[in-house]
C-alpha positions in Angstrom: -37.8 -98.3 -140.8 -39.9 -101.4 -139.4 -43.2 -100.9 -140.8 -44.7 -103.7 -138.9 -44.3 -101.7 -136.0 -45.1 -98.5 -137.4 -48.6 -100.6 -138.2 -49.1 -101.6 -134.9 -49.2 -97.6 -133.6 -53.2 -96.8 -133.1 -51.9 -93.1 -135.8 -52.1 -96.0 -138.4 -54.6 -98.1 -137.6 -56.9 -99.3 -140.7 -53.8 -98.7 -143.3 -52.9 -101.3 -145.4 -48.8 -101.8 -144.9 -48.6 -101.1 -148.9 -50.1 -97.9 -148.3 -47.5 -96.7 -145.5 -44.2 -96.5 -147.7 -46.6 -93.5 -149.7 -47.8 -92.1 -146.5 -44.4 -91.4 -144.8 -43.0 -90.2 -147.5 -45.6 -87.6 -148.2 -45.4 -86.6 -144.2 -41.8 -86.4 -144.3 -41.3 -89.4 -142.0 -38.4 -90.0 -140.1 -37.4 -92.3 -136.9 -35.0 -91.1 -134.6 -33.7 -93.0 -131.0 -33.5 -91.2 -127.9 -31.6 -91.9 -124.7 -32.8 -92.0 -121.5 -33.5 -87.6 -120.1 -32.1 -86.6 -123.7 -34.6 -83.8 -125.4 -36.7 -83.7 -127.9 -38.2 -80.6 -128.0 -37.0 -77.6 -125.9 -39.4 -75.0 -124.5 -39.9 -71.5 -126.6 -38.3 -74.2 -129.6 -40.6 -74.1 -133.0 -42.0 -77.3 -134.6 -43.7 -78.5 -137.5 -43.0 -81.9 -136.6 -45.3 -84.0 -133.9 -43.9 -87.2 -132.5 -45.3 -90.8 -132.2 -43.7 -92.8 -129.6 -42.9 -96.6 -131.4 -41.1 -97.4 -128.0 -40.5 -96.4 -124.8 -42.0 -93.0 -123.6 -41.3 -89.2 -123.0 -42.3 -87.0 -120.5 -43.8 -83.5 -120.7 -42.6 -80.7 -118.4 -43.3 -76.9 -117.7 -39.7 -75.3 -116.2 -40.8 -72.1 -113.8 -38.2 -69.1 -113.9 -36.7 -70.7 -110.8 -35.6 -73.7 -112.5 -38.8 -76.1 -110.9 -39.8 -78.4 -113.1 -44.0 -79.9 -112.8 -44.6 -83.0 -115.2 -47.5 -81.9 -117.1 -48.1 -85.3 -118.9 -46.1 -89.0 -119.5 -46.6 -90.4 -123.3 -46.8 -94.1 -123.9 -45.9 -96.3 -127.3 -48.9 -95.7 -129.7 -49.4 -92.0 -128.5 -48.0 -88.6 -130.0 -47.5 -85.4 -128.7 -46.2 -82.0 -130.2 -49.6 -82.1 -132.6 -50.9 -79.3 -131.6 -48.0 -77.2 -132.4 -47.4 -79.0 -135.4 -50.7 -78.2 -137.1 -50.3 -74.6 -136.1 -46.6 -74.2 -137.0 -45.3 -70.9 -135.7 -46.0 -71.3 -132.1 -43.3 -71.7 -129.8 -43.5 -74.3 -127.5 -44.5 -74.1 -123.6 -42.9 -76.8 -122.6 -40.1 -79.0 -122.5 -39.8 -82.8 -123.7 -37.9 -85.6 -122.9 -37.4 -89.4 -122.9 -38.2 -91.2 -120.2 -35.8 -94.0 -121.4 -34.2 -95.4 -124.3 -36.8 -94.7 -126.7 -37.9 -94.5 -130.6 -39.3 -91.7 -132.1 -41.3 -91.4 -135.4 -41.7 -87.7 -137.0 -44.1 -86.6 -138.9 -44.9 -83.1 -140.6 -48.4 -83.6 -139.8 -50.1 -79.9 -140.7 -49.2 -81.8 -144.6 -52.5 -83.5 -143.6 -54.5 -80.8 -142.8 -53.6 -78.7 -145.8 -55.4 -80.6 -147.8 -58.9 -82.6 -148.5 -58.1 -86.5 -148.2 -60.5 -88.7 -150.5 -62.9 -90.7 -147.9 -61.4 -93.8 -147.3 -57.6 -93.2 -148.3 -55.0 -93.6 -146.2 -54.7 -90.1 -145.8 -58.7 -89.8 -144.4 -57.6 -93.0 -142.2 -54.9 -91.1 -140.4 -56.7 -88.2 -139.8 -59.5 -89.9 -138.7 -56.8 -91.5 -136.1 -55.5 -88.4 -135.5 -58.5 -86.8 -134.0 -59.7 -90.0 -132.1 -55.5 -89.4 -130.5 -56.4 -85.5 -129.8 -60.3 -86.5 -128.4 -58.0 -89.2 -125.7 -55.6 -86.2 -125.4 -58.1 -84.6 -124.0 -59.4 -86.7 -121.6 -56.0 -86.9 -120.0 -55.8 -83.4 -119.4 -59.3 -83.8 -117.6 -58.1 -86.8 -115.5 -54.8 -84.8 -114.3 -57.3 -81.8 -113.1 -59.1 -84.6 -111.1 -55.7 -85.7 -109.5 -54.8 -82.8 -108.5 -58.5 -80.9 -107.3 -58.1 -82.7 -103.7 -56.3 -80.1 -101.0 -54.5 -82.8 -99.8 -51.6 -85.1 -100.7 -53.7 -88.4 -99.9 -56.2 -87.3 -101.8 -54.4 -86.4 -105.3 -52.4 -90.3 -104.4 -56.0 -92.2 -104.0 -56.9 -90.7 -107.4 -54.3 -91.1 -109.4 -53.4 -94.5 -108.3 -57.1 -95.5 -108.5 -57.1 -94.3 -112.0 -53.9 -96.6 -113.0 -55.5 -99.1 -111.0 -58.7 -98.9 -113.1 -56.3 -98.6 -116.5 -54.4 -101.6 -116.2 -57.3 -103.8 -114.7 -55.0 -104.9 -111.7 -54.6 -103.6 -108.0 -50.9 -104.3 -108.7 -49.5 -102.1 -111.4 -46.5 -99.9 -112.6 -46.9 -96.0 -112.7 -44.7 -94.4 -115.7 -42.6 -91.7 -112.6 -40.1 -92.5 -110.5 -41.1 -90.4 -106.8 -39.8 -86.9 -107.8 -41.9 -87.6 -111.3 -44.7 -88.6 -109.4 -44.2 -85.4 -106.8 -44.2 -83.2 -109.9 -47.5 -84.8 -111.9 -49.1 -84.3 -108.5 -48.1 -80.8 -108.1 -46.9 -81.8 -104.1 -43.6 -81.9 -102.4 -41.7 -85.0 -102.6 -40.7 -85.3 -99.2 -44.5 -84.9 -98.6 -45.5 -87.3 -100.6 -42.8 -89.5 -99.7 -43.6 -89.3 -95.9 -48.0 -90.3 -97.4 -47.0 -92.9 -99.0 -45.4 -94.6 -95.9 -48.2 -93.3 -93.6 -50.6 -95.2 -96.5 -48.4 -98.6 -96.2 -48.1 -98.6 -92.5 -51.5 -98.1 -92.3 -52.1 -101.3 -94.4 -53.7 -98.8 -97.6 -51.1 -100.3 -99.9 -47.7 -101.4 -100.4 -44.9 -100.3 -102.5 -41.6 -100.6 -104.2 -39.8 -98.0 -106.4 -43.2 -97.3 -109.1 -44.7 -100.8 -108.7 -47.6 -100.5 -105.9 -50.0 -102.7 -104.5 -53.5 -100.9 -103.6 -55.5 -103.0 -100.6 -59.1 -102.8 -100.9 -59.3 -100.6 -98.1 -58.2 -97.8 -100.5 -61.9 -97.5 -101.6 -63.1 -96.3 -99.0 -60.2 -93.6 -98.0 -62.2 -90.8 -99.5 -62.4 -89.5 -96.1 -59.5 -88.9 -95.7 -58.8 -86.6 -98.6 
């Protein structure tokens, strides 16, 4: 286990790397690799672990009865997911997870951490302290996804989330996380729909494209009227 990059995850930010080997052992640590669409946690499955992502990513579906599958979330390096089920143990889980690519997987037993009182300023009280600064961001995703997906149209939910990733990686030229059926899911929208948009929005000189790298044109700003 590389404990440099184990350091470099935000979960561990503030501990000292002489404090981690006692850390992961007490949370039952261990790393596992992932290949690309392989699972890592089936829906109705129970957990106590919660995974941090060291590399790569995974993405977080709902399947309907039908088979349909809507992309609820995409988690980079440095973030976790499965917490919440982790801390509350007997749950069954809602939805499916899987990599997104070739990706490593730390696991921790986290509800460990909330069983007990950690002494202010151990590594313990660090990690939780990370922990619910993780959750608090967690949040905030969920919010932002809502936004994406309020407008009734299809241009609408693609202005905002691509303004949002715009906005996030401080460039009008950026990389989203979905390939187009992904990106149709995250969206809640048919891909053919969105498909058909997104060429309207480049032949109209709104942006340009290429697989999940896109190009927003200043125009873009001021396509609210269009939603």
């Amino acid at each position: 286990m590389k404990y440099s990059v184990i350091l470099d995850n935000p979960v561990f930010q503030g501990i000292a790397e002489e404090e981690l080997p006692e850390l992961l052992e007490f949370l039952d640590a261990k790393e596992k690799d992932f290949v690309r669409d392989e699972t890592v946690f089936h829906l109705g499955d129970r957990t106590e672990w919660m995974g941090v992502v060291l590399s790569g990513g995974v993405n977080i579906f709902r399947t309907d009865v039908w088979g349909r599958q809507s992309i609820l979330d995409h988690v980079n390096p440095g973030e976790v997911f499965g917490e919440t089920y982790a801390c509350l143990g007997d749950i069954p889980l809602m939805v499916d997870v899987s990599a997104s690519e070739e990706s490593v997987i730390l696991f921790l037993k986290i509800r460990k951490i909330t069983q007990i009182q950690p002494e202010p300023g151990s590594s313990r009280f660090r990690l939780m302290q990370n922990l619910f600064h993780i959750m608090a961001e967690k949040n905030l995703n969920l919010s932002r996804k809502i936004s994406h997906i309020t407008p009734k149209s299809i241009r609408g939910r693609i202005v905002s989330y691509l303004s949002y990733e715009a906005v996030r990686q401080k460039s009008s030229s950026f990389e989203i996380p979905f390939n187009r059926q992904q990106m149709a899911d995250y969206l809640l929208v048919d891909r053919s729909a969105l498909s058909a948009e997104l060429s309207r929005m480049q032949a109209e000189g709104l942006l340009t494209f290429r697989r999940n790298r896109f190009c927003l044109h200043t125009e873009l700003k001021d396509d609210h009227k269009s939603m």
